[in-house]
C-alpha positions, 0 to 999 in steps of 0.5 A: 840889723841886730834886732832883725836877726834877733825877730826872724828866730822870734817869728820861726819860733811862733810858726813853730809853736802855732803848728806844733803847739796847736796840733799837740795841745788839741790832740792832749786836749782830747785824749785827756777830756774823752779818758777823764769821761771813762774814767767811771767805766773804769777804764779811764783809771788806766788811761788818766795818768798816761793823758795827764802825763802827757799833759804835764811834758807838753806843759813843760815842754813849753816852760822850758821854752819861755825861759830859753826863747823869752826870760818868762819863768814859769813856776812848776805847780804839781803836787807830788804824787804818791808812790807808786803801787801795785795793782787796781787800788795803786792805779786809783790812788794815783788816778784819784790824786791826779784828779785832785790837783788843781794844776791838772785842771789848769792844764787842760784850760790852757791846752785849750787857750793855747789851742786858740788865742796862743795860736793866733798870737804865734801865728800873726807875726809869720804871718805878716812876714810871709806877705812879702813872698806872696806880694812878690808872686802876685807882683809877678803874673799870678795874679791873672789866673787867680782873677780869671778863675775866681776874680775879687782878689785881695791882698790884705786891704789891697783889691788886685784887679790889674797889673798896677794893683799887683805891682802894688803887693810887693811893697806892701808886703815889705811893709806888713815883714817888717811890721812882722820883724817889729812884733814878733818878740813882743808877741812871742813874749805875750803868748808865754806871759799868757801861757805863765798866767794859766799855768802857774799855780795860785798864791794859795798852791804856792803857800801850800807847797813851801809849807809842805817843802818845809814841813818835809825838811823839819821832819828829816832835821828833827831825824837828825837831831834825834840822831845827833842827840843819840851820838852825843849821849854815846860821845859823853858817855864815852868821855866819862868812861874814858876819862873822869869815870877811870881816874875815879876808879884809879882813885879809889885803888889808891885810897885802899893801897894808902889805907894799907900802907898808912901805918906799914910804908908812911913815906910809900903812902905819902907819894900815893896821895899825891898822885891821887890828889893830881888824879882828882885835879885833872878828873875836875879838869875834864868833868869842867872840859866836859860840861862846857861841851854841853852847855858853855857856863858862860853861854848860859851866864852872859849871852852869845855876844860874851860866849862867842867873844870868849871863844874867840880868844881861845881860838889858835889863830886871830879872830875879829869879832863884830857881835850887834844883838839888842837881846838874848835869843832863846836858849836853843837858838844860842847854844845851836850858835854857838856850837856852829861858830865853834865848829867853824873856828875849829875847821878853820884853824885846823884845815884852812891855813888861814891867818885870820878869820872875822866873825861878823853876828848881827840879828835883823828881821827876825833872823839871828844872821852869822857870817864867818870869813877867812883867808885860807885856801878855800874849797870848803863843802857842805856834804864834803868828807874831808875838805881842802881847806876854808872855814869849814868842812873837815872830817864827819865825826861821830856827833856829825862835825863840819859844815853838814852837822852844822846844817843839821844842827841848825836845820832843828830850828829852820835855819839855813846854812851857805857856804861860798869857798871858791879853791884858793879861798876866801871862804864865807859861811852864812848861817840864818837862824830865825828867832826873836831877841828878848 
């Protein structure tokens, strides 16, 4: 019963699309053809895009329906569109890119498949279900009037010419509806397989677009790696003005006040050189803080597995480590690493309220692969300004802190960041970076 009341949708569904789809794809099949032939009269320019866009809702139209009706997914193929412009020479461009995407030539081959082949597939199993009605209605008498007016009555292989051969109909049709309840899903399923093998794009048109994808995606990280690089530049040159630059100058003021009063106030001038030699100890401090947000000593002297061990043990808040790399990766890659771990940890122990976090960093298939867990309260976000809590997310800063900076940071070097922080924790944040171990 079960598999009944799943086949009966199955078949109104194939009568469905060999009425609608039949009708729908001859007519755009037409339309599209006789409008592509005016196009050198000039007026197919304005007529094209209307046809082929009408194409493209009726191509997805039946997308949506092999992914809802039967599980069949049927990648989108076409290529963007220029923007839209005014006048003659934007209609002929977009016309022109139109024309030249293959996706629109697949289209119409399959307007005229779906027209023949894909209706028949739809049709054959209503079809078959609806002999049971009509073996029942000649079963009943409406045979005798059929025969008078023309004789040679057939019922599928059955030749009605008496009462005993009509009573016949009826049983055989049950048989063909039942054939039909059988293969109805499985011929539904052909007809959106066929429909997937002419819409698809090629393997070439796939390559194609995930290169252009990702072409668009560089573009827009090296962007924000101009930007970001522009914001850190104005983060450390404030840092230098603000810190060691003004102790400098402090320094220097107090220099000239000892030369004074070396000779004058010995005792005055002694108390000045301490404060100066204090003032010099912490300008060192914050030049050495300073060069270590740029580029860590250690990152430079032995690895990330050291650099991010040692970051570790400077972190509030217990972090284990599990680091598995047969080499160094470039320099690029590592700092880009680094600073993203560290971001995290920081976010971490600032905004998660966790209790431990595990650093997990192992390189595998050419991916340099960065996994960091905690146990806080979760609801961490990528284009989060300010999050709830988890392994990340905080508050933009200037030089795009939390998880969106780390995406732009690593985005510079095509890596890809995901983050799994469900509110009430845990919180897990991937990143994958590719590169080569030396």
């Amino acid at each position: 019963m079960k598999k009944i009341g799943t086949a009966l949708p199955a078949a109104a569904r194939g009568l469905w699309l060999a009425i609608f789809g039949m009708a729908t794809s001859l007519l755009l099949l037409v339309l599209t053809v006789v409008s592509i032939a005016f196009t050198l009269l000039g007026i197919g320019l304005l007529t094209t895009p209307w046809a082929v866009a009408g194409v493209r809702a009726h191509a997805s139209l039946r997308r949506r329906q092999a992914r809802t009706w039967a599980g069949v997914e049927i990648p989108g193929p076409y290529r963007p569109l220029p923007a839209r412009r005014p006048g003659l020479a934007g209609r002929v461009e977009r016309c022109t890119a139109l024309l030249k995407d293959p996706a629109t030539w697949r289209d119409l081959l399959w307007l005229l498949v779906d027209a023949t082949a894909g209706t028949v597939l739809s049709l054959l199993a209503p079809a078959l279900v609806l002999y049971l009605p009509w073996g029942i209605v000649l079963a009943l008498g409406v045979w005798e009037p059929i025969d008078r007016a023309g004789g040679g009555l057939w019922f599928t292989f059955l030749h009605i010419t008496d009462q005993s051969t009509a009573n016949l109909a009826a049983p055989l049709g049950l048989v063909w509806a039942v054939v039909g309840v059988l293969v109805a899903r499985p011929l539904l399923r052909t007809d959106f397989l066929l429909a997937k093998q002419l819409l698809r794009p090629s393997h070439a048109a796939l390559r194609e677009r995930e290169l252009s994808r990702r072409v668009d995606r560089l573009t827009e990280s090296r962007h924000d790696a101009v930007d970001g690089s522009a914001a850190e530049l104005r983060r450390i040159e404030r840092d230098l003005h603000d810190g060691a630059q003004a102790r400098l100058v402090a320094m220097g003021m107090s220099l000239g006040t000892i030369e004074a009063l070396i000779e004058k106030d010995p005792a005055r001038a002694k108390q000045l050189v301490a404060a100066a030699r204090a003032d010099s100890a912490e300008a060192l401090t914050e030049l050495r803080d300073l060069v270590r947000g740029i580029h860590p000593p250690v990152l430079a002297e032995r690895g990330l597995a050291d650099a991010l061990r040692a970051l570790a043990l400077r972190m509030p808040l217990p972090v284990e480590v599990d680091v598995e790399l047969a080499g160094r990766a470039g320099e690029p890659v590592e700092a880009a690493a680094y600073f993203a771990v560290s971001e995290v940890l920081t976010n971490a122990a600032k905004h998660s309220g966790a209790r431990q976090v595990w650093l997990d960093v192992h390189h595998a298939e050419g991916m340099l692969r960065i996994a960091v867990t905690d146990d806080g309260c979760g609801g961490a976000g990528v284009r989060a300004g300010v999050r709830a809590g988890g392994a990340a997310g905080a508050k933009e800063g200037p030089a795009g802190s939390g998880l969106a900076g780390i995406e732009r940071r690593i985005g510079t070097l095509d890596g890809v960041l995901a983050v799994s922080s469900p509110v009430g924790g845990p919180t897990l944040v991937t990143m994958e970076i590719p590169c080569v171990l030396s």
